[in-house]
C-alpha positions in Angstrom: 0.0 0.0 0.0 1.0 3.7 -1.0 1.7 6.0 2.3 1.4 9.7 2.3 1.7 11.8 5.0 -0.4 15.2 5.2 0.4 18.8 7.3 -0.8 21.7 8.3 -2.7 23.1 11.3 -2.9 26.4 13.4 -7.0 27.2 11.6 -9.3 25.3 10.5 -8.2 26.7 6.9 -5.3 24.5 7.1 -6.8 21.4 7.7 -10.1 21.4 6.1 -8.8 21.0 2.4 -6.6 17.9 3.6 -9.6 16.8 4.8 -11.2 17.0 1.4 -8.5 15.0 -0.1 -8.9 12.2 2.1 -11.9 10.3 -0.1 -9.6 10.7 -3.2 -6.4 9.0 -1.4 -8.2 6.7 -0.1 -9.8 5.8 -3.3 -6.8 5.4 -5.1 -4.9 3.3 -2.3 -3.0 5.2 0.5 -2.4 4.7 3.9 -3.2 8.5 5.2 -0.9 9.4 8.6 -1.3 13.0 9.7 1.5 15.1 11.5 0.0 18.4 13.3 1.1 20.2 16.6 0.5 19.0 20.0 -3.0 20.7 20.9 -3.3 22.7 17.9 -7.3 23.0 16.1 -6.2 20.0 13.6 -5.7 17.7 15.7 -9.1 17.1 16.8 -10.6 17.6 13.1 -7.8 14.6 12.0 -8.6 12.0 14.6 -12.4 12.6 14.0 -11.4 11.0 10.4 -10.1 8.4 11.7 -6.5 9.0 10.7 -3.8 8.6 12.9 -2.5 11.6 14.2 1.4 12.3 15.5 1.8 15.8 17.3 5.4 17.8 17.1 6.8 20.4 18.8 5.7 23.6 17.0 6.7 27.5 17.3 4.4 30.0 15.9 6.4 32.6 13.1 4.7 35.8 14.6 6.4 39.2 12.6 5.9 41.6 16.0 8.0 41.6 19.1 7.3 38.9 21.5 9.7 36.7 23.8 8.4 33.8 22.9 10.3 34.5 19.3 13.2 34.0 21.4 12.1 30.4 22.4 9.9 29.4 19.5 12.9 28.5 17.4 14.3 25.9 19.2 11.0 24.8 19.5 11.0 24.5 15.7 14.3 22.6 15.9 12.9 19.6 17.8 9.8 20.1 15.6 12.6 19.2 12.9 14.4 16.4 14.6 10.9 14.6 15.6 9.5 15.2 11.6 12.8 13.1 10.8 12.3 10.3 13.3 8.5 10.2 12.4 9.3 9.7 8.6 11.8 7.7 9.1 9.2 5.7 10.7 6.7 6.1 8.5 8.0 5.9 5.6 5.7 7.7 3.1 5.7 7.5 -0.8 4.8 11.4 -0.6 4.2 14.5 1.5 1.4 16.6 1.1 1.4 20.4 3.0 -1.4 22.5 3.5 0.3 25.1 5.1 0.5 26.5 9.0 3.5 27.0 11.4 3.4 23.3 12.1 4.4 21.9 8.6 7.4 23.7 7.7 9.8 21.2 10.1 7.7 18.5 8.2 8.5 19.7 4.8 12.5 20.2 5.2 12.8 17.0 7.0 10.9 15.7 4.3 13.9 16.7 1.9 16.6 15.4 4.2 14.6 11.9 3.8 15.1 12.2 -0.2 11.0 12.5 0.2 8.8 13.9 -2.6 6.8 16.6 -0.7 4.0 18.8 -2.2 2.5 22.1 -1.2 -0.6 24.1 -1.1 -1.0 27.6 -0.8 -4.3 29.3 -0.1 -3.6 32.5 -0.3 -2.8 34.8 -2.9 0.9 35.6 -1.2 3.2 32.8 0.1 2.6 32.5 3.9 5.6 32.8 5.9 5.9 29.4 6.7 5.2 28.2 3.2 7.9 30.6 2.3 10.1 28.5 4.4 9.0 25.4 3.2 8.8 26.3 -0.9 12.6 25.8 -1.2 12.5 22.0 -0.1 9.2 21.2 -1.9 8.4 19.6 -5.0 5.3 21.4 -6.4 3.8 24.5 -4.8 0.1 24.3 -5.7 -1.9 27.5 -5.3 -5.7 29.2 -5.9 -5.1 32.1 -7.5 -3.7 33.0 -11.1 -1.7 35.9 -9.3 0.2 33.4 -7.1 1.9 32.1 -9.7 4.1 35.1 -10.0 5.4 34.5 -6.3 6.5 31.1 -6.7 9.7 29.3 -9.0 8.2 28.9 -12.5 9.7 24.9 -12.3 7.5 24.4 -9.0 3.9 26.5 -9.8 1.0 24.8 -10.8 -3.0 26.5 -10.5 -4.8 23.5 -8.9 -7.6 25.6 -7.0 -8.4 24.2 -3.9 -9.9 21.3 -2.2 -13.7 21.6 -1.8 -14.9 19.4 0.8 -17.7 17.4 -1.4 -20.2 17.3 1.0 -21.2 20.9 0.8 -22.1 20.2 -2.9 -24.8 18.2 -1.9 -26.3 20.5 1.0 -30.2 20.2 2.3 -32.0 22.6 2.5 -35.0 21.3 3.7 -33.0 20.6 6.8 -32.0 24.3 7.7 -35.4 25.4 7.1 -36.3 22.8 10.2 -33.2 23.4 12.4 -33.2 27.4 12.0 -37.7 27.4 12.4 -37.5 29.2 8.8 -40.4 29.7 6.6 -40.0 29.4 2.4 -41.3 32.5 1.9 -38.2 35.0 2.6 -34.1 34.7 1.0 -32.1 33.6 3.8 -28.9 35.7 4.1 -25.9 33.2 6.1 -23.5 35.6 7.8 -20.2 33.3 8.7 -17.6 35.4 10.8 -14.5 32.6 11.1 -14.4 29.8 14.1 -13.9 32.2 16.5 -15.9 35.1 15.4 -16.0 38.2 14.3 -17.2 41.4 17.0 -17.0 43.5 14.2 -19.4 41.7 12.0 -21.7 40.5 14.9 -22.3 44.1 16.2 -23.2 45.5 12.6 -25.2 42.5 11.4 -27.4 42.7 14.9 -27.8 46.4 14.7 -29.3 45.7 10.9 -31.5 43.1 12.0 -34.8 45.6 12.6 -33.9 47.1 9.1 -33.1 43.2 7.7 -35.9 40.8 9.3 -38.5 42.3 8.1 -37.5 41.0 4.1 -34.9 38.4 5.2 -34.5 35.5 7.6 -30.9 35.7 9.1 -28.9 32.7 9.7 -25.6 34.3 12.3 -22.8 31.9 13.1 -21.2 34.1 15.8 -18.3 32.2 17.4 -17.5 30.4 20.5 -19.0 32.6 23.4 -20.6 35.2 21.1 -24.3 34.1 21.7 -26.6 37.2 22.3 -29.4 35.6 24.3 -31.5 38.8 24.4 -32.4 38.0 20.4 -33.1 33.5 21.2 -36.7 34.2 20.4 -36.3 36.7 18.0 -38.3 36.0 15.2 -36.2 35.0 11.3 -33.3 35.0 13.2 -31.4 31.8 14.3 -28.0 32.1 15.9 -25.3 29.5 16.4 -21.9 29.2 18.0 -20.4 27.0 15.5 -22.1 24.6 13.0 -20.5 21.4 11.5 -22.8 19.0 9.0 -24.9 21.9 9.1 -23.1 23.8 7.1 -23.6 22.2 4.0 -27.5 22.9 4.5 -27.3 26.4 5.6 -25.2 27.1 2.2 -27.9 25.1 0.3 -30.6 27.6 1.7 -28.8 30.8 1.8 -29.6 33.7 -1.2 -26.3 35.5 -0.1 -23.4 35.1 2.1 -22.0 37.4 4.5 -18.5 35.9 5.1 -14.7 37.0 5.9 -12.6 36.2 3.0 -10.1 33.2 4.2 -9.2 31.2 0.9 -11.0 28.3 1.5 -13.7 29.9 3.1 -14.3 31.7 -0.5 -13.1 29.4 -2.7 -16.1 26.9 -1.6 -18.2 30.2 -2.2 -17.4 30.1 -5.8 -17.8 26.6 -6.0 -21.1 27.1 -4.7 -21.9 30.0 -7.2 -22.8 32.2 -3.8 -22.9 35.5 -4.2 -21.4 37.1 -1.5 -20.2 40.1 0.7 -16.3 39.4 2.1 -15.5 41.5 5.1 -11.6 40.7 5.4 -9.5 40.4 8.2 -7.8 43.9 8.9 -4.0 44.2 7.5 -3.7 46.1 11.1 -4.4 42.2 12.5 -2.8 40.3 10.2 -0.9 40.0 7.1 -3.1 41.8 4.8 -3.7 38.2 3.5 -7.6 37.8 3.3 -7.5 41.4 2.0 -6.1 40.2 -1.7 -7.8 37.4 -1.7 -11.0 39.6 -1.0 -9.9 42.3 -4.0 -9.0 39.6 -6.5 -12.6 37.6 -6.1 -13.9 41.1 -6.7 -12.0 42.0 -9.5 -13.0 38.6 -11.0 -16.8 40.2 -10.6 -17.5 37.0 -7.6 -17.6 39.2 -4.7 -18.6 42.5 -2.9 -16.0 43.6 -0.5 -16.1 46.0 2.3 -13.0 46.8 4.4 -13.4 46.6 8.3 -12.6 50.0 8.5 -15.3 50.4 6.8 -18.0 48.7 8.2 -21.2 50.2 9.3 -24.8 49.2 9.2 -25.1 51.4 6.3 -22.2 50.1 4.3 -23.4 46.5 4.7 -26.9 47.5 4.1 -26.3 48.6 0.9 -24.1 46.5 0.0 -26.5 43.6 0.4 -28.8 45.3 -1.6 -26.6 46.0 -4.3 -25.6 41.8 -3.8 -29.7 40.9 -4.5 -30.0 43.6 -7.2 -27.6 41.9 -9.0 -27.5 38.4 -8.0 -27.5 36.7 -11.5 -24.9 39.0 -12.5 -22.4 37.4 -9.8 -23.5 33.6 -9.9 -23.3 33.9 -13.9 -19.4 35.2 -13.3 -18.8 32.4 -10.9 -20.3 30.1 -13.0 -17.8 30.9 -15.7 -14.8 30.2 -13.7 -13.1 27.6 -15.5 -10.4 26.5 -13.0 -9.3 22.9 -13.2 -11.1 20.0 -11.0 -8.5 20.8 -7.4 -9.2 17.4 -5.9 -8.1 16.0 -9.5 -5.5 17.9 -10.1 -3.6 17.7 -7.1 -4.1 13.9 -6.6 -2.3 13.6 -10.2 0.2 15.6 -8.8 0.8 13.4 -5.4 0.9 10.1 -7.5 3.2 11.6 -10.2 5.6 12.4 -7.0 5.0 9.2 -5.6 5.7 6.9 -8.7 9.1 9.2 -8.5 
């Protein structure tokens, strides 16, 4: 039997599209074994599919001043020296990345091991840790046509990315019933990341006596972000976090209010969803979700507002403009002609593995 091993943790958004590969491998005959950090997020997502699971020592690459930056390298060295002993062990055909601060030790010692080792990239600039990682890889597989001008020409290939094929085939029979929805009004599904968003909460549930009365709201808020003053409030159903549901609640929804992580948007287009992306701040992060946001609204998939630029008015009309002009979005995302990802990529993993 063919063995791969698969990386990546730290968010969800580095797991789920390993995830999404896992019917494909199996399908064409591998032994799946997951590396991840110690407690990190993947970790429980991996051992619910029934993979096994082998946590390393893991520093975060943080780019502002902190003391653990003293520490954290070492901490990536016996992340290094463990990724060795557990291929060694292992001994996998192939190595497939998805990314994090977790699979960059698992990448280079990949290398070492003479180890074919593949990576995905989400975003439309090289993480840092994918940075680290590109010079000991095989293939760098990314989502976005822009990508490909940040990454060696010999390495580069436009997969898209991994849809998880269950939300393809969402209910949405079943939301109506869970959320106590009627047929009669567009359901708008307002998604703002694992841990929420206080930004998007706020506006969205200041909107809701201008919203409800021509929309039923489906909010997932994040852990701790319930509001229980609004439990009985008519049309509007509110959720911490939502797992097989989530494939209904897309199924249902007219629009999507969402922030604009690269899978998060890329199952959008999938989907043909139109939607509103509120990135993630550059002030909070990289400026990541930022360019993917602009380049899905270049490509005519997306409306984007800026956090700094979020009011109840902004998004009001913004989700106007979104149902005004609904079949002008979903025929643009229907035109997307990027390559089956799942396909794609899995040529690529057995092409490395036969090697």
């Amino acid at each position: 039997m063919k063995k791969i091993v698969m990386t990546g943790g730290g968010t969800a958004g580095h797991v789920t599209p390993n995830i999404a590969l896992f019917p494909a491998l199996r399908s064409a005959g591998y032994e799946i074994h997951y590396i991840g950090s110690y407690t990190g997020i993947e970790k429980k997502l991996i051992v619910e599919q029934h993979v096994p699971y082998s946590g390393i020592s893991s520093g975060k690459l943080r780019r502002y001043k902190d003391l653990r930056n003293l520490t954290d390298p070492f901490r990536v060295l016996k992340g290094l020296g463990q990724s060795v002993s557990l291929l060694k062990k292992i001994k996998p055909d192939v190595v497939f990345s998805k990314g994090g601060f977790v699979s960059a030790p698992v990448v280079i010692a990949a290398k070492m091991l003479h180890i074919p080792a593949i990576i995905h990239e989400s975003d439309l600039t090289p993480g840092l840790a994918n940075k680290l990682a590109i010079p000991s890889a095989t293939k760098v597989c990314c989502n976005f046509p822009e990508t490909l001008e940040y990454l060696p020409k010999n390495k580069a290939v436009l997969t898209g990315s991994p849809i998880r094929q269950e939300l393809l085939h969402g209910d949405s029979r079943r939301a109506l019933q869970l959320c106590h929805f009627s047929s009669e009004k567009p359901v708008i599904l307002v998604i703002g990341g694992s841990s929420g968003s206080k930004f998007i909460n706020d506006t969205i549930r200041a909107l809701l006596d201008d919203l409800l009365p021509g929309y039923q709201i489906i909010h997932l808020c994040g852990k701790g972000n319930l509001d229980a003053s609004l439990e009985q409030r008519s049309g509007y159903a509110q959720f911490e976090y939502v797992n097989r549901e989530l494939r209904d609640m897309l199924a249902l929804s007219s629009v999507v209010i969402s922030r604009a992580g690269a899978n998060a948007i890329c199952e959008l287009l999938a989907l043909h969803k139109p939607n509103i992306l509120i990135p993630l701040s550059a002030k909070a992060s990289r400026g990541d979700q930022v360019l993917n946001a602009r380049s899905f609204e270049k490509q005519g998939y997306s409306v984007v507002i800026e956090e700094e630029a979020l009011t109840p008015e902004a998004l009001k009309n913004a989700i106007t403009k979104l149902m005004t002009e609904k079949n002008t979005f979903i025929e643009n995302m229907t035109k997307n002609k990027q390559p089956d990802s799942i396909e794609t990529i899995m040529e690529l993993i057995e092409s490395a593995a036969g090697k």
